[in-house]
Backbone and ligand atoms as CSV (ligand in chain L), in Angstrom:
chain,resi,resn,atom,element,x,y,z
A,1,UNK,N,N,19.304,-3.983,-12.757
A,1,UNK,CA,C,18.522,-3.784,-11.540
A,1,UNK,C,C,19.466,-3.773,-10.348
A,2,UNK,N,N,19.218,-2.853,-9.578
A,2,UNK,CA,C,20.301,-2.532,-8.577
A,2,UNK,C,C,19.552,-3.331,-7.489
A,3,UNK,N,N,18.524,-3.630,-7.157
A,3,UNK,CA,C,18.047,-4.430,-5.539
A,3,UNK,C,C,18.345,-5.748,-5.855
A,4,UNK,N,N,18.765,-6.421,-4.660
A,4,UNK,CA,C,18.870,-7.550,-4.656
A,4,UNK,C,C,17.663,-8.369,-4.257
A,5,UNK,N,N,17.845,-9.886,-4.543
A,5,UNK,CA,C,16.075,-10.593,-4.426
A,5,UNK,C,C,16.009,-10.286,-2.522
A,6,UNK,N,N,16.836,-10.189,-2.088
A,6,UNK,CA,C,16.984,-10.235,-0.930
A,6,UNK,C,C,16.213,-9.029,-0.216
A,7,UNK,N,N,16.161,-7.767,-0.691
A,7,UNK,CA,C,16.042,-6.803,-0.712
A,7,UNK,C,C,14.259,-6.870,-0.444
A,8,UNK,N,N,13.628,-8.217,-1.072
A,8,UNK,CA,C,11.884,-7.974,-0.948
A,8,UNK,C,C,11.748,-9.116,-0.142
A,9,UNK,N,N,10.756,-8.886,0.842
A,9,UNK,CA,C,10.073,-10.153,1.322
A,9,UNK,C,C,8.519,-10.314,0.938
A,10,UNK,N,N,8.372,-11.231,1.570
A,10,UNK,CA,C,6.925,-12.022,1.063
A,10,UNK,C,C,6.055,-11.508,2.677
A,11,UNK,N,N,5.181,-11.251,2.205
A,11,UNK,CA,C,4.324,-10.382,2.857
A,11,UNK,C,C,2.409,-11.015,3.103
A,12,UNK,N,N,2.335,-11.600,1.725
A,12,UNK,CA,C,0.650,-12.270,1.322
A,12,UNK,C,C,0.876,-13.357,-0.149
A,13,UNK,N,N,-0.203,-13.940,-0.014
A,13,UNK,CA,C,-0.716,-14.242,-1.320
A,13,UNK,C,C,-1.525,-13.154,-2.159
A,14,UNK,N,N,-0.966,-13.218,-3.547
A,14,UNK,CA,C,-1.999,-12.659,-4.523
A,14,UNK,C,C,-3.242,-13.097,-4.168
A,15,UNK,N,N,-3.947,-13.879,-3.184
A,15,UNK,CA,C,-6.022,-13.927,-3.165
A,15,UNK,C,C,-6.297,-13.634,-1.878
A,16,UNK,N,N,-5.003,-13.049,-1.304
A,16,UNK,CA,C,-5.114,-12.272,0.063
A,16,UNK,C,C,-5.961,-10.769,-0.217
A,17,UNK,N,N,-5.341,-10.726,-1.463
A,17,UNK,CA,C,-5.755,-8.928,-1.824
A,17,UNK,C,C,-6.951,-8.976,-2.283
A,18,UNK,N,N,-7.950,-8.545,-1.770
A,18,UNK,CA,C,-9.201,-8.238,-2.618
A,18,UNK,C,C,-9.225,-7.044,-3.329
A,19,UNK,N,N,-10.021,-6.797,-4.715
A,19,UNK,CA,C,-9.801,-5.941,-5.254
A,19,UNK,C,C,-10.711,-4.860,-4.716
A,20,UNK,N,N,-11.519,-4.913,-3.624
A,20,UNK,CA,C,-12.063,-3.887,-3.035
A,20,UNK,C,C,-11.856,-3.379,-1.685
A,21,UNK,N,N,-10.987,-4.223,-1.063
A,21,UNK,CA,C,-10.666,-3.801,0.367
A,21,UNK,C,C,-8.461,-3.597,0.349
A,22,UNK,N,N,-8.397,-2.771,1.285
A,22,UNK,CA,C,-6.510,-3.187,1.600
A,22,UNK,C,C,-6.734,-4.292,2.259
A,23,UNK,N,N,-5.566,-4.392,1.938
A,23,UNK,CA,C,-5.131,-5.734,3.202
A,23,UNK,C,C,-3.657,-4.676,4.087
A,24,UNK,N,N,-3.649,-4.979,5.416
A,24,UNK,CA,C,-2.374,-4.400,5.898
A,24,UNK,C,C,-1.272,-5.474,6.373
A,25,UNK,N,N,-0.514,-5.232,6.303
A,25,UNK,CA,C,0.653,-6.287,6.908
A,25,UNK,C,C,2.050,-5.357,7.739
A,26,UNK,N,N,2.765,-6.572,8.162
A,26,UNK,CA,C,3.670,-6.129,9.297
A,26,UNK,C,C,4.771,-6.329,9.394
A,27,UNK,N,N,5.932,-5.411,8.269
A,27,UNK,CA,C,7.391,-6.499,8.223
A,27,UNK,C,C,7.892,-6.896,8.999
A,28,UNK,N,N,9.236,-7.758,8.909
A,28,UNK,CA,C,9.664,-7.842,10.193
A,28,UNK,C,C,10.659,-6.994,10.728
A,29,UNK,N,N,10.853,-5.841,10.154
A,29,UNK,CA,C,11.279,-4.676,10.970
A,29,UNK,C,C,10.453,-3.797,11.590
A,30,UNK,N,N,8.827,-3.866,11.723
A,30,UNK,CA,C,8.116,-3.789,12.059
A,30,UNK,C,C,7.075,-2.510,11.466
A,31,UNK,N,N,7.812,-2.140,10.447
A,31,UNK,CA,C,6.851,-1.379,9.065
A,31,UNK,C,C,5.198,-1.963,8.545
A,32,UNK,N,N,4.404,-0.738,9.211
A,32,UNK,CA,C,3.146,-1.526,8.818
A,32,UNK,C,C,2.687,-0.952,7.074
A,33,UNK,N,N,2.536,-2.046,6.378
A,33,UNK,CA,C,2.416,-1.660,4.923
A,33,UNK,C,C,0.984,-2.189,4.189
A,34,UNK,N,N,0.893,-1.434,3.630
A,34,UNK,CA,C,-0.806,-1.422,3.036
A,34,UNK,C,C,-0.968,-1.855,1.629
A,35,UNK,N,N,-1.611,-3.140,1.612
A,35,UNK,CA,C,-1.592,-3.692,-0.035
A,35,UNK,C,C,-2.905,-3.249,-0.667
A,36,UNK,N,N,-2.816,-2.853,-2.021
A,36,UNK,CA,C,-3.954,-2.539,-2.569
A,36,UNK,C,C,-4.056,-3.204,-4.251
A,37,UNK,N,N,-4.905,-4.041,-4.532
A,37,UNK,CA,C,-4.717,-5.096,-5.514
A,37,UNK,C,C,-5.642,-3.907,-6.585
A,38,UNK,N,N,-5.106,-3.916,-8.244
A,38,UNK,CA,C,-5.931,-3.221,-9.063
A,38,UNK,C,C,-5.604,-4.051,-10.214
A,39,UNK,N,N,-6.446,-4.997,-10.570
A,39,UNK,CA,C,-6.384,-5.924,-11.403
A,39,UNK,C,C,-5.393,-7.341,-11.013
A,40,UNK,N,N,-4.609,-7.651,-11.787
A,40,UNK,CA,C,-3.464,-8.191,-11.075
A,40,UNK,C,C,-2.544,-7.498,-11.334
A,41,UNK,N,N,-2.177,-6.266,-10.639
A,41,UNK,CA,C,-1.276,-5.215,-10.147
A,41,UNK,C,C,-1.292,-5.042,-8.456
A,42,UNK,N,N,-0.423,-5.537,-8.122
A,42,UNK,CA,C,-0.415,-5.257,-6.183
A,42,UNK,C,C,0.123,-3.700,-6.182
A,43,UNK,N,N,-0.453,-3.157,-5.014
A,43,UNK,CA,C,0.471,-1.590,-4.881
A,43,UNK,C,C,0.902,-1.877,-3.224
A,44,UNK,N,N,1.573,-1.232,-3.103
A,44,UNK,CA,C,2.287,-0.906,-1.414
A,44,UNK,C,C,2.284,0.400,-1.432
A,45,UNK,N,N,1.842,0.647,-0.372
A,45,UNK,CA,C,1.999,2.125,0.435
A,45,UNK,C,C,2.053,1.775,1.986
A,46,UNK,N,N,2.972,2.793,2.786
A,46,UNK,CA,C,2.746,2.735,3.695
A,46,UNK,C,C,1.313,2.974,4.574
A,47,UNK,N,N,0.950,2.175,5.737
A,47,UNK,CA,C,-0.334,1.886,6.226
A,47,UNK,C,C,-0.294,3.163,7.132
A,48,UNK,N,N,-0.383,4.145,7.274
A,48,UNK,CA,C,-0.408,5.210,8.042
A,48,UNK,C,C,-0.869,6.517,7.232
A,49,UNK,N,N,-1.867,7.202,7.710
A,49,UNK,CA,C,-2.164,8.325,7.276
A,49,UNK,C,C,-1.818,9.774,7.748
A,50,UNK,N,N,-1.018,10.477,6.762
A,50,UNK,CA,C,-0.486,11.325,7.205
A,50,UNK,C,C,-1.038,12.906,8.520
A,51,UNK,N,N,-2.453,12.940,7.899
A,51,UNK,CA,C,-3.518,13.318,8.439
A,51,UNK,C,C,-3.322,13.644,9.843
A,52,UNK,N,N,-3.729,12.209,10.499
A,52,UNK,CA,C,-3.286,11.888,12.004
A,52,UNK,C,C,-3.475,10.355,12.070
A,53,UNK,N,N,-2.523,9.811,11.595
A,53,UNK,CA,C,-1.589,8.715,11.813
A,53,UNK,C,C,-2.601,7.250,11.696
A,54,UNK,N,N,-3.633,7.582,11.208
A,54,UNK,CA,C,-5.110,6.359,10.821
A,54,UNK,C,C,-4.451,5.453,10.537
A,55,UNK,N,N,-4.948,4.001,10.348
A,55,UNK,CA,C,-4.371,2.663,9.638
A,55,UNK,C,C,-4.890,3.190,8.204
A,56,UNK,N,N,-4.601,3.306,7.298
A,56,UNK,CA,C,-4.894,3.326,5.871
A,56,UNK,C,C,-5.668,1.623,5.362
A,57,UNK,N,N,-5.046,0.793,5.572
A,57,UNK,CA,C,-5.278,-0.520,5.736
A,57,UNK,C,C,-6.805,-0.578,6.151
A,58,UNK,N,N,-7.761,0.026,7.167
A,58,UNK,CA,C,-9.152,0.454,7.671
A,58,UNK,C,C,-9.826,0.758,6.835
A,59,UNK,N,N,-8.889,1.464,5.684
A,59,UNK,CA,C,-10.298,2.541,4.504
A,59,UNK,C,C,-10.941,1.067,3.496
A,60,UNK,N,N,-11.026,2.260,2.424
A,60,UNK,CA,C,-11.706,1.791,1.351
A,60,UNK,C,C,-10.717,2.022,-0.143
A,61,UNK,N,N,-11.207,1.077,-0.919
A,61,UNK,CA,C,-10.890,1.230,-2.347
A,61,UNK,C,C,-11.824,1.903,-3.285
A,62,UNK,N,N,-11.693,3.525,-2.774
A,62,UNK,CA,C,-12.872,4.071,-3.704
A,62,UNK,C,C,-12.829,4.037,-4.864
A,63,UNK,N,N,-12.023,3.890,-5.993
A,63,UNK,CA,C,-11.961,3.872,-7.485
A,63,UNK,C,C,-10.260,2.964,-7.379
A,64,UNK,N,N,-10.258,2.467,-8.814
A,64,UNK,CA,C,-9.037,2.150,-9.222
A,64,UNK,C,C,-7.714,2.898,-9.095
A,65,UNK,N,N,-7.100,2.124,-7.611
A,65,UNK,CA,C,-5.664,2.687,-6.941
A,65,UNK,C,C,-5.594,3.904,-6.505
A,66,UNK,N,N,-7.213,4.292,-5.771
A,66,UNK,CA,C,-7.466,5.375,-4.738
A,66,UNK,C,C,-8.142,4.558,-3.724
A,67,UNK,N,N,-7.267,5.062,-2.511
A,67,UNK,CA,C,-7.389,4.227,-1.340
A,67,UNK,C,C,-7.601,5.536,-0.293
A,68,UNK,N,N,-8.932,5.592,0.465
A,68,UNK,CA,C,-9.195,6.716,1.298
A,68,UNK,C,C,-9.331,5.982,2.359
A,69,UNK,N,N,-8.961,7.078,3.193
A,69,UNK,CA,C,-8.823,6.712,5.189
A,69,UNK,C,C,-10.013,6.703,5.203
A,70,UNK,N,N,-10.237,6.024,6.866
A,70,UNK,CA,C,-11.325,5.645,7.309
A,70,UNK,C,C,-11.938,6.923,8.164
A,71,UNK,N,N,-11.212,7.569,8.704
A,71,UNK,CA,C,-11.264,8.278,9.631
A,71,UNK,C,C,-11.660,9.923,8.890
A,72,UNK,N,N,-11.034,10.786,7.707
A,72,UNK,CA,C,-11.237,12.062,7.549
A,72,UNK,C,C,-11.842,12.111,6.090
A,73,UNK,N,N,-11.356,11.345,5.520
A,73,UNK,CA,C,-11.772,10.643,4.454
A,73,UNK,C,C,-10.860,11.346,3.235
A,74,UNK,N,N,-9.843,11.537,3.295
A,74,UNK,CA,C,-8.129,11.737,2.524
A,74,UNK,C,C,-8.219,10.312,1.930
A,75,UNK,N,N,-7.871,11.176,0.233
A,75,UNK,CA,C,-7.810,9.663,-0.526
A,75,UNK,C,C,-6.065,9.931,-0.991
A,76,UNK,N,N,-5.317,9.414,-1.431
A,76,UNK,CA,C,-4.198,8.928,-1.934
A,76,UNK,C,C,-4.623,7.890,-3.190
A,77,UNK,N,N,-3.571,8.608,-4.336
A,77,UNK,CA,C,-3.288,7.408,-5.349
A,77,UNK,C,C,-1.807,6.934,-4.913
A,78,UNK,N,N,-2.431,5.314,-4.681
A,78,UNK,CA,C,-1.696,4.088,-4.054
A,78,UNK,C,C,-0.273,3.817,-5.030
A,79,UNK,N,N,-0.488,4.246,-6.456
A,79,UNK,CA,C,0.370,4.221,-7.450
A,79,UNK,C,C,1.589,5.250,-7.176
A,80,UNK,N,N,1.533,6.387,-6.756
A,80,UNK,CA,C,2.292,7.645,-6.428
A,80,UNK,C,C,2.402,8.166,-5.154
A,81,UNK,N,N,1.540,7.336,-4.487
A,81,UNK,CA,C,1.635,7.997,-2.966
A,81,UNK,C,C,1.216,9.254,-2.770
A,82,UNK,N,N,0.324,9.769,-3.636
A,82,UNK,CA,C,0.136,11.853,-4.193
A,82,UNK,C,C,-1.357,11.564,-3.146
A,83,UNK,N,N,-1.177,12.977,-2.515
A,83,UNK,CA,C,-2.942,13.062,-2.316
A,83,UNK,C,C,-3.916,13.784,-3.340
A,84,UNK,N,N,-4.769,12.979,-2.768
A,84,UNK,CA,C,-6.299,13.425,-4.117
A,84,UNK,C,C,-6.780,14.269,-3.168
A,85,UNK,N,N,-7.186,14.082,-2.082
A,85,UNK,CA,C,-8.304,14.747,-1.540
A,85,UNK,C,C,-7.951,15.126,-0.429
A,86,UNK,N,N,-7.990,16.235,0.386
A,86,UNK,CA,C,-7.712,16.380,1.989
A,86,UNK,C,C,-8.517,15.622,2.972
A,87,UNK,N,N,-8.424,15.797,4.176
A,87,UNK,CA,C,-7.367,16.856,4.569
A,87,UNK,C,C,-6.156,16.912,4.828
A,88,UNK,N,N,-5.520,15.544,4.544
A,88,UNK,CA,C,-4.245,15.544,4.434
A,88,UNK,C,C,-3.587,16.226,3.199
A,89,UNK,N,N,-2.476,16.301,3.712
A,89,UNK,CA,C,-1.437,17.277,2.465
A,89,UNK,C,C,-0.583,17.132,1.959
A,90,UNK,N,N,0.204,15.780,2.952
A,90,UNK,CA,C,1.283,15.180,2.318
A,90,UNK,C,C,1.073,13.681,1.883
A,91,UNK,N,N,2.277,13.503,0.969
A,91,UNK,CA,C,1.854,11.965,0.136
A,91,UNK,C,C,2.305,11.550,1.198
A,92,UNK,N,N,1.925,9.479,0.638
A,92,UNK,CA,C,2.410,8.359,1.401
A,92,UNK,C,C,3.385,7.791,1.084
A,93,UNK,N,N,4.024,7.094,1.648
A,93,UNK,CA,C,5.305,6.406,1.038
A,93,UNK,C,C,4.907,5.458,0.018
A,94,UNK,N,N,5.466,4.549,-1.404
A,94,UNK,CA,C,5.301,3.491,-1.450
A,94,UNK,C,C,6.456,3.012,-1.998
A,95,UNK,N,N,5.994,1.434,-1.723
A,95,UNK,CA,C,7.143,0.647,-1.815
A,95,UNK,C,C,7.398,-0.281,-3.541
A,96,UNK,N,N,8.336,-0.612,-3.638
A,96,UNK,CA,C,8.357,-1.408,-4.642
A,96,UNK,C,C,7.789,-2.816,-4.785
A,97,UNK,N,N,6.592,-3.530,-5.473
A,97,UNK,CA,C,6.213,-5.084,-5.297
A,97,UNK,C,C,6.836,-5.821,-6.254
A,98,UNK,N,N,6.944,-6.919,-6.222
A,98,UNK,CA,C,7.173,-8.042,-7.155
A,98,UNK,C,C,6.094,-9.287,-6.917
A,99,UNK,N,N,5.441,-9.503,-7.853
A,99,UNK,CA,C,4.306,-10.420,-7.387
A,99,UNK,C,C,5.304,-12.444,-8.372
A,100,UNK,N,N,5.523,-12.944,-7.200
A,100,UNK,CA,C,6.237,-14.269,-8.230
A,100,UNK,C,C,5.541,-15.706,-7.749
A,101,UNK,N,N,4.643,-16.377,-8.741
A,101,UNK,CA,C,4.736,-17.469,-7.997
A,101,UNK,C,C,2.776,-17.230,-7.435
A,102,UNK,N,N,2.210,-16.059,-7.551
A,102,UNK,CA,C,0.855,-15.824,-6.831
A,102,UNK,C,C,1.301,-15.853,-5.389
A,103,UNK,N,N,2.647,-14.502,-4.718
A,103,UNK,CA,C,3.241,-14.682,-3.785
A,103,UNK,C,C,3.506,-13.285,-3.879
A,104,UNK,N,N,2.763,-11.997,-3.015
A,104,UNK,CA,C,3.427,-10.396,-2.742
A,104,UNK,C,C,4.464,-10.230,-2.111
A,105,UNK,N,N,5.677,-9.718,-2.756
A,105,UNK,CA,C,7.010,-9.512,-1.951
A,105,UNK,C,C,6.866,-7.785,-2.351
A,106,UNK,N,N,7.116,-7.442,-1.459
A,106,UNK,CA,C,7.170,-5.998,-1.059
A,106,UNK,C,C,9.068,-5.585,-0.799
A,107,UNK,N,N,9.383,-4.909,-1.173
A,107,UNK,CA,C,10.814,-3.976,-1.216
A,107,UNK,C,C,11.039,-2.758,-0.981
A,108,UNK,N,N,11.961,-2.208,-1.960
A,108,UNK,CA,C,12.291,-0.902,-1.077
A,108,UNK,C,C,11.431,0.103,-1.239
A,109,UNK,N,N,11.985,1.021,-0.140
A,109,UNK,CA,C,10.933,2.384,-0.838
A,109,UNK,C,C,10.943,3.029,-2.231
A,110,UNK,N,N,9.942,3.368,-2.742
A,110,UNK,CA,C,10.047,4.039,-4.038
A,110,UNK,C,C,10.028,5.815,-3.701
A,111,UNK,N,N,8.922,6.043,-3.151
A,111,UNK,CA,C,8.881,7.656,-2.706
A,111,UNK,C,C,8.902,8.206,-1.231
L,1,LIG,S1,S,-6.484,10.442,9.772
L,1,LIG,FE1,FE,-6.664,10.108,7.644
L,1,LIG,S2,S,-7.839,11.765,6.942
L,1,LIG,FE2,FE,-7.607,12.161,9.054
């Protein structure tokens, strides 16, 4: 494994995440990032919709690790960052999690 532990911070608790809502958070480089819990699997994506720039963090958890904006109603799988549905067109970022301890540490980017 090339990242160092250093590389993730702690962001929530695992019973922060509900399995039907995001939760958003705020690193401290000031990256707003969007947790989405699917079983005990955390996902990260960035909290911004490509669309026009929505909190993603606002939507909903319409099905398992599809997370749609609040605003146009563009879903993204949270797993790949891919869009499902318009009207957005481009994916979201996501990040790498490590869940240790019932403790979300969020890392680098994946896509
Ligand atoms: S801002 Fe997200 S779909 Fe329009």
């Amino acid at each position: 494994m090339s990242e160092t532990a250093s590389a993730f911070v702690r962001v929530a608790h695992v019973e922060d995440v509900e399995p039907e809502f995001p939760l958003g958070v705020v690193l401290e480089d000031g990256r707003r990032i969007c947790l989405v819990r699917d079983g005990e699997e955390i996902h990260a994506v960035e909290d911004r919709c490509p669309h026009r720039d929505f909190a993603l963090s606002g939507g909903d958890v319409v099905a398992p690790c599809v997370l749609e904006c609040p605003w146009h109603g563009a879903r993204f799988d949270v797993r790949t960052g891919a869009v499902l549905q318009g009207p957005a067109t481009d994916a979201i970022a996501t990040f790498a999690v490590r869940v240790e301890a019932g403790v979300v540490l969020v890392g680098p980017r994946r896509s």
